[in-house]
C-alpha positions in Angstrom: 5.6 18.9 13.2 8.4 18.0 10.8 9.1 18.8 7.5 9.8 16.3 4.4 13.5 16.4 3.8 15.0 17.2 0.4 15.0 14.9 -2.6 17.6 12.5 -2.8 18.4 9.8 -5.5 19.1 6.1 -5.0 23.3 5.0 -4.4 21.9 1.9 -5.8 19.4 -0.3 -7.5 19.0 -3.7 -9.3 16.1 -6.3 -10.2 16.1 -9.5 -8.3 14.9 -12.5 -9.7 11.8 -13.7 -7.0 11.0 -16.8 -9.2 8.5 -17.7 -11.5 9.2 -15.3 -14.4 9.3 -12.3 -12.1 12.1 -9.6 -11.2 11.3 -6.8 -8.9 13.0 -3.8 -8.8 14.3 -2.5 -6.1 16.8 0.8 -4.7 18.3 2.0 -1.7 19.1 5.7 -0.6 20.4 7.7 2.1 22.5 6.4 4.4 24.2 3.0 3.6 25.2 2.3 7.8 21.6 3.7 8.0 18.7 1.9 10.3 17.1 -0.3 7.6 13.7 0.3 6.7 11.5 -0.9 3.6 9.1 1.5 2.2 5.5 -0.2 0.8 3.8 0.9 -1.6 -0.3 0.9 -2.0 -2.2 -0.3 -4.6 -1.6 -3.1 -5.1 -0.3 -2.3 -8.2 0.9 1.8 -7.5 4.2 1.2 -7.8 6.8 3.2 -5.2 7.6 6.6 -6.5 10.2 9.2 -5.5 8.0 11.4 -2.9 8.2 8.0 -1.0 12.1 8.6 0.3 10.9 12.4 1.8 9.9 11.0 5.4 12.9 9.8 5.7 16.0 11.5 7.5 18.5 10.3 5.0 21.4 10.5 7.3 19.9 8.5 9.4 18.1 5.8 7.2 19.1 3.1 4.8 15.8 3.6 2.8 14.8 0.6 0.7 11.8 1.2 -1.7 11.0 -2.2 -3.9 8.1 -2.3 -6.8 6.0 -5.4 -5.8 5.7 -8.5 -8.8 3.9 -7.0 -11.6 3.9 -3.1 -11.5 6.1 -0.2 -11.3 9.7 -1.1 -12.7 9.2 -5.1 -12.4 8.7 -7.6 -14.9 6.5 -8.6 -16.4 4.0 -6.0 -16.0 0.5 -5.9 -15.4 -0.3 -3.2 -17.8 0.1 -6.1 -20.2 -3.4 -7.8 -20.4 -1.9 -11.3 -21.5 0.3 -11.5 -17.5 -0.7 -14.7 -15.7 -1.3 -13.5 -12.2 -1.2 -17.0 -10.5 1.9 -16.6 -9.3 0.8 -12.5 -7.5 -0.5 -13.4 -4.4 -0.3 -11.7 -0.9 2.1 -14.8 -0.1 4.5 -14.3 -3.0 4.9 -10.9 -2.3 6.1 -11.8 1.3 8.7 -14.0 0.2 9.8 -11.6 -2.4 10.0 -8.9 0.5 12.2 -11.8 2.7 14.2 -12.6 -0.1 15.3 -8.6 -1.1 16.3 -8.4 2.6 18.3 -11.3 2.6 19.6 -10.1 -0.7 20.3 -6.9 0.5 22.2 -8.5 3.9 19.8 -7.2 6.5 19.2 -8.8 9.6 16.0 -6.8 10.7 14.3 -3.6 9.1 11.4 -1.6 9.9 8.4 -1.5 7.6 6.8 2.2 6.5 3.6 1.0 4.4 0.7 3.1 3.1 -2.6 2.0 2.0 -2.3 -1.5 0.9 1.1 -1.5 1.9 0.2 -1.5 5.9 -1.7 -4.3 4.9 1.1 -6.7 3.4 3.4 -4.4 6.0 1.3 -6.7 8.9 0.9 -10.1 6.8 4.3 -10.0 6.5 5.7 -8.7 9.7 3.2 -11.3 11.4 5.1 -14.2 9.1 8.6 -13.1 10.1 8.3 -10.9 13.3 11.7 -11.9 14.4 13.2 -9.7 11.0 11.5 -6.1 11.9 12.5 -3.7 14.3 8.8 -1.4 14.2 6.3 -0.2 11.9 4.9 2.8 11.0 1.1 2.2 9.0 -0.5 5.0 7.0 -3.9 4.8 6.2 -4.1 1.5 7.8 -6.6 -1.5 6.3 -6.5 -5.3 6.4 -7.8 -5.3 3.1 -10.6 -8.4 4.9 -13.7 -9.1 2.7 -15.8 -6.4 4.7 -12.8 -3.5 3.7 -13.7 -4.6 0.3 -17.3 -5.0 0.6 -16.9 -1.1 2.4 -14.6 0.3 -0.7 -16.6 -1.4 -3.4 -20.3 -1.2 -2.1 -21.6 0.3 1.2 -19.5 3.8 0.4 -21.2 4.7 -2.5 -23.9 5.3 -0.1 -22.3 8.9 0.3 -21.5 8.9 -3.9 -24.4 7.9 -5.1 -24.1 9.1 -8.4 -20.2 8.0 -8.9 -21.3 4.6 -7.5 -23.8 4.4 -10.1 -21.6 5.4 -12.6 -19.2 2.4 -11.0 -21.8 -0.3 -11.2 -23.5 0.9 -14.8 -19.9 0.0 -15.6 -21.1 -3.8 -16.1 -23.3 -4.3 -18.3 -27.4 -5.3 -17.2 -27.2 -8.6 -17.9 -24.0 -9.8 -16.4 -24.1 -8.5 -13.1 -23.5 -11.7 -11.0 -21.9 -11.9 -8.1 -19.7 -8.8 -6.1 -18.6 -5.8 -8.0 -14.8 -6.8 -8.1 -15.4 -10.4 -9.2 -17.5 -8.6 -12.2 -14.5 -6.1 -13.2 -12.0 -8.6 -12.9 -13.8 -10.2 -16.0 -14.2 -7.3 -17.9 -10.4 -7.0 -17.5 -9.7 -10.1 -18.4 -12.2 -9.7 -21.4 -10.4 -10.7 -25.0 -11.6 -7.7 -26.4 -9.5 -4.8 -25.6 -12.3 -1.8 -25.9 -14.3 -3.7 -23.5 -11.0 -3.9 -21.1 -9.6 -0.4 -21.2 -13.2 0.8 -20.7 -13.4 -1.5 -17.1 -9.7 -0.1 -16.4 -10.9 3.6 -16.5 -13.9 2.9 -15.1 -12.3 1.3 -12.0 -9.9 4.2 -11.8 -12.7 6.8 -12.2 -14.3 5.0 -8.9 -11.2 4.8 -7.0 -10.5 8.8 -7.4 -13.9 9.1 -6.5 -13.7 8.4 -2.7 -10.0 9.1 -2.4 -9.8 12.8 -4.2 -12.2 14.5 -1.3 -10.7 18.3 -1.6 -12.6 21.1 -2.2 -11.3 21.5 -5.9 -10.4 18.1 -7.8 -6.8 16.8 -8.0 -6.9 13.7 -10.6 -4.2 11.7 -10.3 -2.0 12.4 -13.0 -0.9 8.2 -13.8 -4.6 7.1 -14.4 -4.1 9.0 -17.8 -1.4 6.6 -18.7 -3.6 3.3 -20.1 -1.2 1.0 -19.2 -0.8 2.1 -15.8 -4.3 2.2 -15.3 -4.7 -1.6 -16.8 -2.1 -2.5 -14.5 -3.6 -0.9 -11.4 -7.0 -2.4 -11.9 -6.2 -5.6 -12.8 -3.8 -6.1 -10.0 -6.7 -4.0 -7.1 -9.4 -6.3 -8.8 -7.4 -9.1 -8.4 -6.0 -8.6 -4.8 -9.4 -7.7 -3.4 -11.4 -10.6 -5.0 -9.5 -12.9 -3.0 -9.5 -10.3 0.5 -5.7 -10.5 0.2 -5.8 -14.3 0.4 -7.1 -13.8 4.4 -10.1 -14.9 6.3 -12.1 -12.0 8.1 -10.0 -10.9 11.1 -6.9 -12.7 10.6 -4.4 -9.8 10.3 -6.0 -8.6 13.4 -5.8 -11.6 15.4 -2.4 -11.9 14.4 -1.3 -8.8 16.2 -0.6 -11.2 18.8 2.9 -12.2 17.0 3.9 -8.9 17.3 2.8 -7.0 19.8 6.2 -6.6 21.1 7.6 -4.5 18.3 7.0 -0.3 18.2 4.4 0.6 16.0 2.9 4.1 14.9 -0.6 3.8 13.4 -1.4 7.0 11.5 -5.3 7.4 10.5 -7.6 10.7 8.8 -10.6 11.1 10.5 -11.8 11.7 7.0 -10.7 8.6 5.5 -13.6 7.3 3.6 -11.8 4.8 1.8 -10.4 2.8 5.0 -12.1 3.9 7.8 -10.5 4.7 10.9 -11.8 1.5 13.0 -9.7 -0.4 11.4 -6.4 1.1 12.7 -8.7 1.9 16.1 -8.7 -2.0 16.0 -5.1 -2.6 15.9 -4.4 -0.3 18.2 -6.3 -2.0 21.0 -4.8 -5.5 20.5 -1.3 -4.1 20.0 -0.2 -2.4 23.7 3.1 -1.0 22.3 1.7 0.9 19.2 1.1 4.5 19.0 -2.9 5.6 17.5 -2.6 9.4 15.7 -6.0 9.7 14.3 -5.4 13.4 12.2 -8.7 15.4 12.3 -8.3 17.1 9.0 -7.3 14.6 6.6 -8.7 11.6 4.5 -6.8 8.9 2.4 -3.7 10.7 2.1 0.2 10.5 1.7 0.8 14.4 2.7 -0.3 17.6 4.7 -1.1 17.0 8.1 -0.7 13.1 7.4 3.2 13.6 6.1 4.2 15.4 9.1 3.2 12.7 11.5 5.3 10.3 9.2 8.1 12.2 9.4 7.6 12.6 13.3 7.4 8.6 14.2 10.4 8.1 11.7 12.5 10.8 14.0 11.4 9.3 16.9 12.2 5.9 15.9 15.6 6.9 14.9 16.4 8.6 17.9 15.7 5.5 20.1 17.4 3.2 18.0 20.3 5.3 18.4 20.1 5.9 21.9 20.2 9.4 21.8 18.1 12.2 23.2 17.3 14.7 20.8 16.2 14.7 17.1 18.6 16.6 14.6 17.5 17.1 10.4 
């Protein structure tokens, strides 16, 4: 199995102006004659973050990371309670990601998305199949009103007590209506003690069925307050709406790109997307590659990382032409 590559920094970086008030940052490392490919960050609202470039041979990749409107290094940021998000939709972030690449100059990338970012990876690859060149989806969802109605409700059938904790987050008396809708209230409350405690409350849930190891591993940035305010408004806000799609419509829309390489990478253990979603996919789209990884849940790394780093090889190698691998 491979191993991540060493840390490298970006040759280059800027914010591009996408429009309505927003710039989004955006960076490019390794190899500048590189194959192009865009890295996608979960969330919504995670932001991209260094570890993100390891998958990648960098003498063999043009990496391009991007922060999507409203978190990590774009402006204006979520973290800041007053941020309109009218204009942060599942569509504005797909013209944002068409006009970096044209920004950029590329004619066609591929898409490495994680998380929510497999699921904006196949909204937008379905919108403009004609600018990738393959995907590779980790921890695959579709982000469809039951993937909500799974994360936010039928889970906490195996937490009980943390979903309790989740839903005694709203107060008796106002609970109307699904669990996001509900938190997306309290974040938008005008008093800022009844906000930050629906930020951290959110936060506590999501760690909840995503930290599964034997000893717990918070997440270091839900101890920043605005990064948590960001991330829960912008998760709330996203998955209200079902990322702005009807029920199966991502998965229907395999049909627009069935001809382009694909590696689908899954953990058996994933309790947060589970693995029939990407089992889905994989049997509408003929030229995609399942790796369903025994050992491992909603993760980035281990067992997960090396199977990145694998399809990225092999990608490379037959978009080169040649026969063998090299690091």
């Amino acid at each position: 199995m491979g191993q991540l590559y060493p840390p490298i920094e970006p040759y280059d970086s800027g914010m591009l102006d996408v429009g309505d008030g927003n710039h989004i940052y955006w960076e490019n490392c390794g190899n500048p004659d590189g194959i192009p490919a865009l890295t996608i960050h979960g969330g919504p609202g995670s932001g991209s973050v260094p570890g993100m470039r390891r998958p990648f041979n960098p003498k063999r990749y043009r990496i391009v990371a991007f922060d999507q409107r409203g978190c990590g290094r774009s402006t204006p940021h979520a973290g800041d309670p007053t941020v309109d998000l009218s204009t942060n939709t599942a569509d504005h972030l797909i013209a944002d990601m068409e006009r970096l690449r044209n920004h950029l100059d590329i004619h066609r990338w591929m898409l490495v998305g994680w998380s929510w970012g497999t699921t904006l990876a196949l909204a937008y690859a379905q919108a403009h199949p004609t600018s990738i060149t393959g995907l590779v989806l980790t921890a695959v969802t579709t982000t469809s009103p039951s993937d909500v109605a799974w994360i936010t409700h039928d889970v906490g059938r195996l937490f009980p007590a943390e979903w309790t904790r989740f839903r005694d987050g709203v107060p008796d008396g106002e609970r109307h209506g699904s669990l996001v809708d509900q938190y997306a209230r309290l974040l938008a409350s005008p008093d800022p003690g009844i906000r930050e405690k629906a930020a951290r409350d959110w936060c506590d849930w999501e760690e909840s069925h995503i930290n599964l190891g034997p000893e717990p591993k918070p997440n270091p940035r839900y101890a920043d307050p605005r990064f948590r305010m960001c991330f829960a408004r912008l998760v709330t806000h996203y998955w209200r709406h079902a990322a702005w799609r009807a029920e199966g419509e991502l998965l229907d829309g395999v049909s627009r790109i069935k001809h382009l390489p694909a590696v689908l990478i899954h953990g058996r253990l994933d309790l947060s997307s589970p693995p029939d979603v990407a089992w889905k996919l994989s049997q509408e789209w003929p030229s995609a590659q399942l790796h369903i990884v025994a050992d491992a849940g909603h993760s980035a790394g281990g067992t997960i990382s090396d199977h990145v780093i694998d399809a990225l090889d092999h990608l490379a190698t037959v978009a080169s032409g040649d026969e063998g691998d090299s690091q």
